[in-house]
N, C-alpha and C positions, 0 to 999 in steps of 0.2 A: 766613655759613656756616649758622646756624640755619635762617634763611630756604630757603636752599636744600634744607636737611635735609627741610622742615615739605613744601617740594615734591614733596620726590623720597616722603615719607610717601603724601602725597595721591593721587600719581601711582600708587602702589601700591595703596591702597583703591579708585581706580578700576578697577584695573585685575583684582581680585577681584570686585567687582561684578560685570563683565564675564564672566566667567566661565562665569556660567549660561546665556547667551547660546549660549555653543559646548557645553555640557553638555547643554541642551534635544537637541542631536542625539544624543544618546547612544542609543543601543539595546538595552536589555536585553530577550534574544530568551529565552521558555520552548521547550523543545520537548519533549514530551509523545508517548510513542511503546509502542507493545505490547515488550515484555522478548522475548527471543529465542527463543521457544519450539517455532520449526521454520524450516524454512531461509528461508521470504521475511520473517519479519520478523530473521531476523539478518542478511539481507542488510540493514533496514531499520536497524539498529541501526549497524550497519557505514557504512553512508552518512550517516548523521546525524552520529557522531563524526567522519568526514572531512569533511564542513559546517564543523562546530568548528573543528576545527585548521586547514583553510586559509584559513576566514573573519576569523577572530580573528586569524589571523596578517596579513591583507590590511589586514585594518580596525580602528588603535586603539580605535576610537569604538563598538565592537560588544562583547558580552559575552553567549553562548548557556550556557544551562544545559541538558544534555540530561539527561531524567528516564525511564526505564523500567518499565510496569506488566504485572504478569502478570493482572492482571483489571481489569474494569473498575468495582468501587467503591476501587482501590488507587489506580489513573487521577484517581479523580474528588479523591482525597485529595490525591493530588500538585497537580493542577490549583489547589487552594487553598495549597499552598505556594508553588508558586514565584508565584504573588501577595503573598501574605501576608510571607512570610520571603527570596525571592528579587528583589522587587522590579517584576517585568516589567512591560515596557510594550506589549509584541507577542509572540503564542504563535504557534508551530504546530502544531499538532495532527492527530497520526492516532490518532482515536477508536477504542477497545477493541472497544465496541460503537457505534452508533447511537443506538438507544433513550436508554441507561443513561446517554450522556456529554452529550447535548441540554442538560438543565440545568445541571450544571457549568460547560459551556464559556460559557452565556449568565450565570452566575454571574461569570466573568470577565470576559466582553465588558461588562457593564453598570459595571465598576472602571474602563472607558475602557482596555482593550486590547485591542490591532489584531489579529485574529483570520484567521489562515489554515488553513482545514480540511483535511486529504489524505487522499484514497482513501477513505475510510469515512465518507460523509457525514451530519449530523445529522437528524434528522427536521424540526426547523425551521430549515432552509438561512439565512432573516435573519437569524439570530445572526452567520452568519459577515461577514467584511470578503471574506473569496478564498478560492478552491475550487480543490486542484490536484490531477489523479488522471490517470491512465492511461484509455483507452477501455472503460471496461466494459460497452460496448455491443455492440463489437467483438468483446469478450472472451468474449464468447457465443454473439454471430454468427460467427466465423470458426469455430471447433470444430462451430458444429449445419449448417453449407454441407459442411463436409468430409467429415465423418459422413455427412452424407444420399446425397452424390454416391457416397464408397466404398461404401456397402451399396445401392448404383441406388436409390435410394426405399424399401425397403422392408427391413426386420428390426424384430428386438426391441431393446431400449435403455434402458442405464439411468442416474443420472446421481448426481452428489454434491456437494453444496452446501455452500458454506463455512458463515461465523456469519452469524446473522439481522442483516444490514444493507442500509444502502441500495445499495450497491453490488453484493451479493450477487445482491436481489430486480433489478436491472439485468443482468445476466449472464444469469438466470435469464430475464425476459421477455423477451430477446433471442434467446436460447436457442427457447424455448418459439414467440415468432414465424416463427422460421425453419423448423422441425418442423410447424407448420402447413400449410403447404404441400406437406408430404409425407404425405399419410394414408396411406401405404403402411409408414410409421417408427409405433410404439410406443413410446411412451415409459411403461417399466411403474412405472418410481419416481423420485423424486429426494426424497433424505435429505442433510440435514444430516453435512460427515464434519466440522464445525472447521477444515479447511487444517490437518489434523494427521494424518501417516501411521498411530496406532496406530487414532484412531477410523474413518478411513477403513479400516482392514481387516476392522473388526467390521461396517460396514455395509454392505461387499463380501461378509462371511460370508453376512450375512443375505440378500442378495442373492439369492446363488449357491443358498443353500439351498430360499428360495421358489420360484425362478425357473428352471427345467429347461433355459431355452435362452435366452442373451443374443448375440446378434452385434454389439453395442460397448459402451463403456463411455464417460461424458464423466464425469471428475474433474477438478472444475475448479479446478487447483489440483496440481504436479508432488509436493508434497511426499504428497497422498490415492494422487496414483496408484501411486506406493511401495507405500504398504499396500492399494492394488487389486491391483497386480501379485501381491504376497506371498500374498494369499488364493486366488488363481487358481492361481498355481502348488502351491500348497498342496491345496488342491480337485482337482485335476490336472485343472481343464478345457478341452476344447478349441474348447469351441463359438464362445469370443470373438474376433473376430479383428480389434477394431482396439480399444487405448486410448489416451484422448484426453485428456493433462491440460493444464497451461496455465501460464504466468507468465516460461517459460524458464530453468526452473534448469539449474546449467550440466550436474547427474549426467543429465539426458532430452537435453540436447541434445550431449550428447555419446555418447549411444546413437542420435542421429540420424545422426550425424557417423559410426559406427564399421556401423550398420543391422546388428548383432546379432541384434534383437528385431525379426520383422515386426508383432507388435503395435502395436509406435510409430513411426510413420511420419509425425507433424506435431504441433506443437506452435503456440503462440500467446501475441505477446510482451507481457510485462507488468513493466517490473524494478523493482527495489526501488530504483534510483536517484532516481525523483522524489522522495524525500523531500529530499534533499540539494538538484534545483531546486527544491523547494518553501522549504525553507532559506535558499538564495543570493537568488531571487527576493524574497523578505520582507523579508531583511535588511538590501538594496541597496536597496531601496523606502524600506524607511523609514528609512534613513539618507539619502536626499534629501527626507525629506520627503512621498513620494509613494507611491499607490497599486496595486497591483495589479488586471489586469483581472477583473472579475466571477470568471473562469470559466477556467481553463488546462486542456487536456487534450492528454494526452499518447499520438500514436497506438500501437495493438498490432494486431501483422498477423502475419500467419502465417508459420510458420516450417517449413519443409521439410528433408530432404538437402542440396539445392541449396543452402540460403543459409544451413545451420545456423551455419557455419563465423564468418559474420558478427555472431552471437548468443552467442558460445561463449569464456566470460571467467572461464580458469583460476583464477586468483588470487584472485578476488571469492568470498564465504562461501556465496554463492545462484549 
């Protein structure tokens, strides 16, 4: 009887050993994401916590902490907690800034965690493990094709830029390439609005006030074109007659859907869902052990009357 006790003991310390064997797959995921401070990052915010709940609920072996920063030295504080006090062993990250989040994130990666960057990418890309973002080459090219065709080649023009990132300066040269070929198009400015409707209406102010004649507007970015729209109306001017913002939030594409405004007549898609594949993708990766490709991107095409219908997702916060 003893005997068998001393076995069945044994059999049990084996089998705690054992243990770590199936614990090694465990996945403690950080994700690291801007606080919601206009509608595409609260669409962003809004997909990451559904990441959470259907993931964790899919996968005993998973465990995602979602952390929210409204700036990005708040970002970079977080980034050392959920190492430090959270445990991770794989982040994803959509950087605040560029610039500002570069060391942080390689501050992490060098702790040995798997590192997935989204949308905002760092200034030294080999920090990351995987890159997942939407076409924001596209995102520039489709708005400065439409632009050029609606005005034949040739008006004044002026445009509005999110936060100094890489992705921004992508939009931007893509932008800017396509305008090239129209020297008949001026493009008299492009300012920085944040992806924030109140700064985009001060920089529409100033716009409007410099600028005696604009025949379009690219805000790139639906939440600036809010406060573009608001300043114009405001301004009472008529000179504008086409604005162009971008991302497909659901308030523009449902003035596509209803052609209210002849101002807005195209938009171009960009949603705040890949955070959520960028989530599931990671997650599922490294819980077999395995990698993601270099490089995922997610296309954005243009959005009309005709197919707004197909873009246009009531319930969703963006």
């Amino acid at each position: 009887m003893k005997f068998s006790r001393r076995l069945f003991a044994l059999a049990a310390v084996a089998a705690a050993f054992a243990l770590p064997a199936h614990a090694q797959h465990q996945v403690n995921l950080g994700v690291a994401i801007p606080a919601a401070t206009h509608g595409f990052t609260a669409g962003i915010v809004w997909w990451a916590n559904e990441a959470k709940k259907e993931l964790e609920k899919e996968h005993k072996d998973l465990k995602i902490t979602v952390k929210t920063a409204a700036n990005a030295g708040e970002q970079a504080n977080q980034l050392q907690d959920l190492v430090t006090a959270n445990k991770i062993n794989a982040l994803v990250v959509f950087p605040f800034e560029s610039a500002a989040l570069t060391k942080p994130v390689a501050q992490v990666k060098a702790k040995g965690v798997y590192v997935t960057v989204v949308d905002r990418g760092l200034t030294d890309p080999s920090i990351q493990d995987a890159y997942v973002a939407g076409d924001n080459t596209a995102f520039g090219k489709v708005p400065a094709e439409y632009i050029a065709k609606a005005l034949g080649g040739k008006g004044d023009i002026v445009a509005l830029r999110g936060i100094a990132t890489t992705l921004d300066n992508e939009r931007m040269d893509a932008f800017n390439g396509v305008m090239k070929n129209y020297p008949g198009i001026h493009l008299l400015d492009a300012k920085y609005g944040n992806w924030n409707r109140d700064d985009a209406f001060k920089v529409m102010q100033d716009y409007l006030t410099r600028f005696k004649h604009i025949d379009a507007v690219w805000a790139a970015d639906d939440d600036m074109m809010v406060g573009v729209l608001k300043a114009i109306d405001q301004a009472k001017r008529t000179d504008i007659k086409l604005v162009f913002g971008g991302a497909g939030a659901k308030g523009m594409i449902k003035e596509l859907i209803d052609g209210k405004d002849p101002r807005i007549q195209a938009n171009v898609s960009y949603s705040p869902k890949f955070i959520y594949d960028a989530i599931k993708l990671t997650a599922e990766a490294r819980l077999k052990g395995e990698k993601l490709p270099a490089t995922t991107i997610i296309p954005s095409v243009l959005i009309t009357k005709d197919n707004a219908k197909s873009f246009y997702f009531p319930d969703s916060p963006f």
